[in-house]
C-alpha positions as CSV (number, residue, x, y, z in Angstrom):
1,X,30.8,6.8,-16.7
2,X,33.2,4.5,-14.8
3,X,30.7,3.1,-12.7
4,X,29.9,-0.8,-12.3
5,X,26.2,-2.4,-12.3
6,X,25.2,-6.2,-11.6
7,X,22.7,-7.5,-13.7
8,X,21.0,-10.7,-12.3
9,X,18.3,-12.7,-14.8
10,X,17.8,-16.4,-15.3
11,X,17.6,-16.4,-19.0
12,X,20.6,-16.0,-20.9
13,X,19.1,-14.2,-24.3
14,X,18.0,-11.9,-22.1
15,X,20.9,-11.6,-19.1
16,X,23.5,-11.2,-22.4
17,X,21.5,-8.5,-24.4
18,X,20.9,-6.3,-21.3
19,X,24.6,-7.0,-20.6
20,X,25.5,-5.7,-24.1
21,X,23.8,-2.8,-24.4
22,X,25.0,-1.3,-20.6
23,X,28.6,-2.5,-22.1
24,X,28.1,-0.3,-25.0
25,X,26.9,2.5,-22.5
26,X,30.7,2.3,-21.0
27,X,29.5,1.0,-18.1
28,X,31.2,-2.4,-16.1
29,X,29.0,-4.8,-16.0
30,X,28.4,-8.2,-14.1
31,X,26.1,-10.7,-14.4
32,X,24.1,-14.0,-12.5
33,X,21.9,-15.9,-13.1
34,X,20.3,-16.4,-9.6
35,X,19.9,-14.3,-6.4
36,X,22.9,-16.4,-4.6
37,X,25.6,-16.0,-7.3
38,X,24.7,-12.2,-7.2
39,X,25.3,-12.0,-3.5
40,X,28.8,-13.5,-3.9
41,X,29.8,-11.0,-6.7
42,X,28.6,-8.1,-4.1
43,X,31.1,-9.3,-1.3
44,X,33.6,-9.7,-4.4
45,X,33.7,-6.6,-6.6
46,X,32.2,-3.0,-6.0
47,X,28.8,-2.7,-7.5
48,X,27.0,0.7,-7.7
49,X,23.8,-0.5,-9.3
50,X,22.0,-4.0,-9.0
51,X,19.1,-4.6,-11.8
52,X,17.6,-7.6,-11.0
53,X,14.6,-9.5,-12.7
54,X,12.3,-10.1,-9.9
55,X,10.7,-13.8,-10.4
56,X,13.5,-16.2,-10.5
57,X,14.7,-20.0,-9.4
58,X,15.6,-19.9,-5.7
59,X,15.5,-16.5,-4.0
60,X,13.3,-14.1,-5.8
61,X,14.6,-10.1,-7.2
62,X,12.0,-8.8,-4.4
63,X,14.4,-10.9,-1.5
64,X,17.6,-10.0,-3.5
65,X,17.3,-6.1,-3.4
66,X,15.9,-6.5,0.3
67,X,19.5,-7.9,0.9
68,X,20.6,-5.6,-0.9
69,X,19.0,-2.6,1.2
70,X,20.4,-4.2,4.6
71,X,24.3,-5.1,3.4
72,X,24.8,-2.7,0.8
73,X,22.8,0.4,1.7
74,X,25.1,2.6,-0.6
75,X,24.1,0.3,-4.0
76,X,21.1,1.8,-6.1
77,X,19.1,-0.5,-7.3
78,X,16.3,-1.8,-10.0
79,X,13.7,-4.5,-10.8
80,X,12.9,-5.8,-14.1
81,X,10.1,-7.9,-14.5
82,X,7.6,-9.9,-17.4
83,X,4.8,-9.6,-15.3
84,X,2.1,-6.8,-14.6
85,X,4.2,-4.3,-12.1
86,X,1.1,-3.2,-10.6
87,X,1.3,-6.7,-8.7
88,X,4.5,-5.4,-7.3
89,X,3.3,-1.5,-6.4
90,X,2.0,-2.3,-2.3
91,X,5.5,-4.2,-1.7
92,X,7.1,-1.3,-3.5
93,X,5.6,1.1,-1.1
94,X,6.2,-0.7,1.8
95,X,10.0,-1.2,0.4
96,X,10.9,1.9,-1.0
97,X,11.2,0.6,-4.6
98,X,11.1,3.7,-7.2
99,X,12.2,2.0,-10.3
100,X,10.6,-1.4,-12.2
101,X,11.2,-1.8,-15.6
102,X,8.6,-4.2,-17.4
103,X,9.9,-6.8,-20.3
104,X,7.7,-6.6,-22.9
105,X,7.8,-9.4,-26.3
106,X,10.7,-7.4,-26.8
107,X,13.3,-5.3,-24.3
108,X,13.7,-1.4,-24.6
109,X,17.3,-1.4,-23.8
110,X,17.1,2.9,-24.2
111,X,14.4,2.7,-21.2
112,X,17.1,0.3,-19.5
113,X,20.2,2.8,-19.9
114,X,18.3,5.6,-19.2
115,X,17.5,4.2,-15.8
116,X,21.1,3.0,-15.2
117,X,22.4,6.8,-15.9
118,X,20.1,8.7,-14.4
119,X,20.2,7.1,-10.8
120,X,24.1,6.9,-10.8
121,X,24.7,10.3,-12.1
122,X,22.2,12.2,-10.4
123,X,21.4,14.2,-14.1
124,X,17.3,12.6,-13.7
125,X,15.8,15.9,-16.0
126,X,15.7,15.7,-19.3
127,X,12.7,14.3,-22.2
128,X,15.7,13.9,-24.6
129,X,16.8,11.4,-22.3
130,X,14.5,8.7,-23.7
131,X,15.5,9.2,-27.6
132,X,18.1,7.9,-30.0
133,X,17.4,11.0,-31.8
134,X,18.2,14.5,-30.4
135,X,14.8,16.2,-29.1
136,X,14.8,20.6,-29.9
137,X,13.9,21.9,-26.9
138,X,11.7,24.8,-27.8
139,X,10.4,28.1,-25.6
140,X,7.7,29.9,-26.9
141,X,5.0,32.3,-25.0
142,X,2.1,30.9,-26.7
143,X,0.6,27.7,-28.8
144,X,3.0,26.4,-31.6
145,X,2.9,23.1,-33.5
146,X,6.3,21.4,-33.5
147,X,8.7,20.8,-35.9
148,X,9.8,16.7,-36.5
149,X,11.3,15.9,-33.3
150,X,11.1,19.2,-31.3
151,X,9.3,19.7,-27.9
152,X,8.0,22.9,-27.4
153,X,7.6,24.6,-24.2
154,X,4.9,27.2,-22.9
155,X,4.7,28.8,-19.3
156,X,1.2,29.1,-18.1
157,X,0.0,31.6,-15.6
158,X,-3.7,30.9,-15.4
159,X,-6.4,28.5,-15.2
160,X,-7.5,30.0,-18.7
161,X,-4.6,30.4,-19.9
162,X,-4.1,26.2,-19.1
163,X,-7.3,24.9,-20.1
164,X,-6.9,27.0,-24.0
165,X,-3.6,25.5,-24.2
166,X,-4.8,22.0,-23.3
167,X,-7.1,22.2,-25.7
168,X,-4.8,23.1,-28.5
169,X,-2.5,20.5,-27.8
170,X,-4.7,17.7,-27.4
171,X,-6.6,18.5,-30.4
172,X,-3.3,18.9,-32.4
173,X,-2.1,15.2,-31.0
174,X,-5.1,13.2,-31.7
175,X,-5.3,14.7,-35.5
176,X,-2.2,13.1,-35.4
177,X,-2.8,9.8,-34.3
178,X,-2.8,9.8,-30.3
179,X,-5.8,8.3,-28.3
180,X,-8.7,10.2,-26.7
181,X,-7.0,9.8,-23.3
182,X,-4.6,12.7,-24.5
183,X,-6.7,15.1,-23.2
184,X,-7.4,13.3,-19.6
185,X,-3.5,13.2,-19.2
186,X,-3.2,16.7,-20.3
187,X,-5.8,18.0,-17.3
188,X,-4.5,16.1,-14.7
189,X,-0.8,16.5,-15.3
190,X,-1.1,20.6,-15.9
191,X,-3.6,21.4,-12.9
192,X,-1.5,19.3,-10.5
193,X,1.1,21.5,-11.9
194,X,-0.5,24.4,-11.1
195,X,-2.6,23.8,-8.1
196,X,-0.6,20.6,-6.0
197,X,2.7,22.4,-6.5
198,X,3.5,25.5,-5.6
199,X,4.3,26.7,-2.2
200,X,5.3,29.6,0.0
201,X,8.8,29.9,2.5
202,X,6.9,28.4,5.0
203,X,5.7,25.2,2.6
204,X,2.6,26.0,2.8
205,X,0.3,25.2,-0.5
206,X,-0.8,28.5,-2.1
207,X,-3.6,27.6,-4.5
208,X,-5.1,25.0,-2.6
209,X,-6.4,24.5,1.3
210,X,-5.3,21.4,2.8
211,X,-6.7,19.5,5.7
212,X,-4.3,17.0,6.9
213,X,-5.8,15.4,9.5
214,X,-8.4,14.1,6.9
215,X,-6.2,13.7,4.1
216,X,-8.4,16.2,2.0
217,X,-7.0,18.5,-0.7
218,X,-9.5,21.5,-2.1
219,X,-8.3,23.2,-4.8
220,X,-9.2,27.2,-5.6
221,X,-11.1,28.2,-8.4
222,X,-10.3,30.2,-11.3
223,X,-6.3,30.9,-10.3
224,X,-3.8,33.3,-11.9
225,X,-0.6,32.3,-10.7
226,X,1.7,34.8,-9.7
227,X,4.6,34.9,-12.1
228,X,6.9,33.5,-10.2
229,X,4.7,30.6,-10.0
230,X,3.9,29.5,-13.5
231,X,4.7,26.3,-14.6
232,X,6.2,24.9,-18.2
233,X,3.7,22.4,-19.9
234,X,5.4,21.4,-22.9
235,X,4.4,18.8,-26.3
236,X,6.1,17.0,-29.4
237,X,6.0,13.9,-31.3
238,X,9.0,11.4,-31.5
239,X,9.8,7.9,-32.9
240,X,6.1,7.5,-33.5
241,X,5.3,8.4,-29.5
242,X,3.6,11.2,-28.3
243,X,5.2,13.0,-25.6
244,X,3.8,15.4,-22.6
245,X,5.5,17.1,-20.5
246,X,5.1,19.4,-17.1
247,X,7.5,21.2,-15.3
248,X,7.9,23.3,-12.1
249,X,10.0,25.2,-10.0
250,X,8.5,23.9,-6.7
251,X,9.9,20.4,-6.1
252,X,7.2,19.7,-3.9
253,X,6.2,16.8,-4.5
254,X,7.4,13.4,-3.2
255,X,8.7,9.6,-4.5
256,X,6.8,8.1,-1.0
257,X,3.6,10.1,-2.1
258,X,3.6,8.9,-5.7
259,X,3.8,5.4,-4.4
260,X,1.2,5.9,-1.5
261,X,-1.3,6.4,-3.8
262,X,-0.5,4.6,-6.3
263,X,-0.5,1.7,-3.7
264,X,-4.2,3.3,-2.3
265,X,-5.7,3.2,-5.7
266,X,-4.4,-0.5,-6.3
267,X,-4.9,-2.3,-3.4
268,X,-7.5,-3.5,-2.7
269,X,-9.8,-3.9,1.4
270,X,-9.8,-7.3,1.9
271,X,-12.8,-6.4,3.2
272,X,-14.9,-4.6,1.1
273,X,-13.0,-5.4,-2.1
274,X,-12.6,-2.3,-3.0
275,X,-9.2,-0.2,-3.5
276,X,-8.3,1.3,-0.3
277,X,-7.9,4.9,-2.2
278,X,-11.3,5.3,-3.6
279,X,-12.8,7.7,-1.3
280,X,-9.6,10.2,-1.0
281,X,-9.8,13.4,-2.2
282,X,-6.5,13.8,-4.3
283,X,-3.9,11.5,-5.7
284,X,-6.5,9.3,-7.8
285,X,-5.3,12.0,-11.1
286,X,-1.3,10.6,-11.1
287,X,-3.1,6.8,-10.8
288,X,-5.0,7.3,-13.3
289,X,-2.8,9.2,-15.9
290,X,0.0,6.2,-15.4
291,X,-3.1,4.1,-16.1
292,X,-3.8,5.3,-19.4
293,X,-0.7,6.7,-20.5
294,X,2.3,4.0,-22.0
295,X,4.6,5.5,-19.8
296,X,4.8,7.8,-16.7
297,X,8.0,9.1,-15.5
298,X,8.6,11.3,-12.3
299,X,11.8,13.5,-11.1
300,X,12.0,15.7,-8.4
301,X,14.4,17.5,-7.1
302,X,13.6,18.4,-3.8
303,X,12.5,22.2,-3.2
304,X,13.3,22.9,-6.8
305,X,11.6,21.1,-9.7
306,X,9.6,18.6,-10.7
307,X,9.7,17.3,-14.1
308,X,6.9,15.1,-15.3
309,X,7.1,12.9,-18.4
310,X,4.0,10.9,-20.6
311,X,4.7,8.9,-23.1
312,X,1.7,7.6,-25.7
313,X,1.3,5.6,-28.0
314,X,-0.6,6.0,-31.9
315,X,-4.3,4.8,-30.7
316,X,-3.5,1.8,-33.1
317,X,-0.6,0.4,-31.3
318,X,-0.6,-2.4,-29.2
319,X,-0.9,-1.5,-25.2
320,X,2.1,-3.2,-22.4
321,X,2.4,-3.1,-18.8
322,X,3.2,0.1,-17.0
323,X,6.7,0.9,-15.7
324,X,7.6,2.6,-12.2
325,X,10.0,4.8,-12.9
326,X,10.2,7.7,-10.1
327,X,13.4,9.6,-9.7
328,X,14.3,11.7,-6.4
329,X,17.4,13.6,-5.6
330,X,18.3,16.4,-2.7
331,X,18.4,19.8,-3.4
């Protein structure tokens, strides 16, 4: 991909590994070490995508990408940060920022790449994405354990149907190593799936009743989907990480929802103390699943599909911040 990306972070170890690693992705790369040097290499050279640490001397990555966003509204753009993200989440709402990457004691360069491709190619779908290895993709019409390194896929078309198959895999997982919390990220992911997502021609939610005016979502009981409706909800085991996957064909919804209530769930009333989110009806299942899972990962594409990724980690593995990694395209 003959496309160019700035990469702007105060510490050289870690400015010259990143560097190295998008190099060997056969990208062009620049790099600063400060806000103002990056700002000169934007009037200089065409950049496509700026990744930017977000605490540094002088002007911060927060300031940077806002310049960014006002001079250079064509760039794409990323932060990268040492520091809990979900410090960052209400000015990422109010800025439009889809993508922060955490640095844990060590840097997943893949995680950094992937990023990098998928917002200048467009290609955002994909679980195969996030491993060295090639990932099977697998279709089958009911319950299946994997093989090493496959992800097998299973359409559901009922509320029975979901909850058995829930069941199996979570069951499978933790003999395997995964945390309780398998089984939380497995309900909320597959009944968003199949309740939040589909829609009729007119866009109107067709499991659910909505209430706008109030912000209140009610959900139907006991659904079969029509079969046109069902969605994927698909498993596996990689690299030691446990993966979980939902898709549909709906594409419904959107990057400024995720944030809003991630954002309502995080920030807190001045007032009262309390998060602002705590009494709405819906949105508190994606908070909480990017809560306990290692890693979250959303991409839409709009009116067509959502793909939704978990990652976990063995129960005995040392926990790190959450990324933001939420991936949007037109249809």
């Amino acid at each position: 991909m003959n496309k160019s990306i700035l990469i702007v972070e105060d510490v050289d170890s870690i400015r010259v590994s990143i560097r190295d690693a998008l190099l060997a992705e056969n990208f062009q790369v620049f790099d600063a070490k400060d806000a103002e040097t990056a700002i000169e290499l934007l009037h200089r050279f065409p950049i496509h995508l700026v990744l930017s640490d977000i605490r540094m001397p002088g002007k911060s990555g927060l300031e940077l990408i806002d310049y960014v966003k006002n001079n250079f509204p064509e760039i794409q753009y990323a932060l990268i940060t040492a520091y809990d993200i979900n410090h960052y989440v209400h000015y990422a709402y109010e800025h439009k920022i889809y993508n922060i990457i955490p640095k844990y004691s060590f840097l997943d360069f893949k995680f950094i790449s992937v990023v990098a491709n998928k917002l200048l190619s467009g290609d955002i779908f994909g679980v195969e994405k996030y491993f060295e290895e090639k990932l099977q993709v697998v279709q089958t019409e009911q319950f299946k354990v994997p093989a090493e390194n496959e992800v097998v896929f299973t359409s559901i078309y009922s509320d029975t149907n979901r909850v058995e198959l829930c069941e199996n895999i979570g069951t499978y997982m933790i003999d395997n190593g995964a945390p309780t919390v398998v089984f939380q990220i497995l309900e909320e992911l597959s009944s968003n799936a199949m309740i939040r997502a589909p829609r009729d021609i007119y866009g109107n939610s067709k499991y659910q009743y909505e209430f706008p005016s109030k912000d209140i979502l009610i959900p139907l009981k006991n659904i079969t989907l029509e079969r046109e409706d069902a969605f994927q909800l698909g498993f596996g085991i990689c690299d030691n990480i446990f993966i979980i996957v939902t898709r549909d064909r709906f594409g419904s919804l959107r990057k400024e929802e995720i944030l809003k209530r991630f954002d309502r769930h995080i920030y807190t009333n001045p007032e009262t103390g309390l998060p602002f989110g705590l009494s709405d009806s819906h949105g508190r299942g994606l908070f909480i699943c990017r809560e306990i899972a290692d890693s979250i990962i959303f991409n839409i594409k709009r009116n067509v599909m959502t793909e939704v990724i978990a990652f976990l980690q063995p129960r005995t593995q040392e926990r790190y911040h959450k990324s933001l990694s939420i991936f949007e395209i037109n249809s």
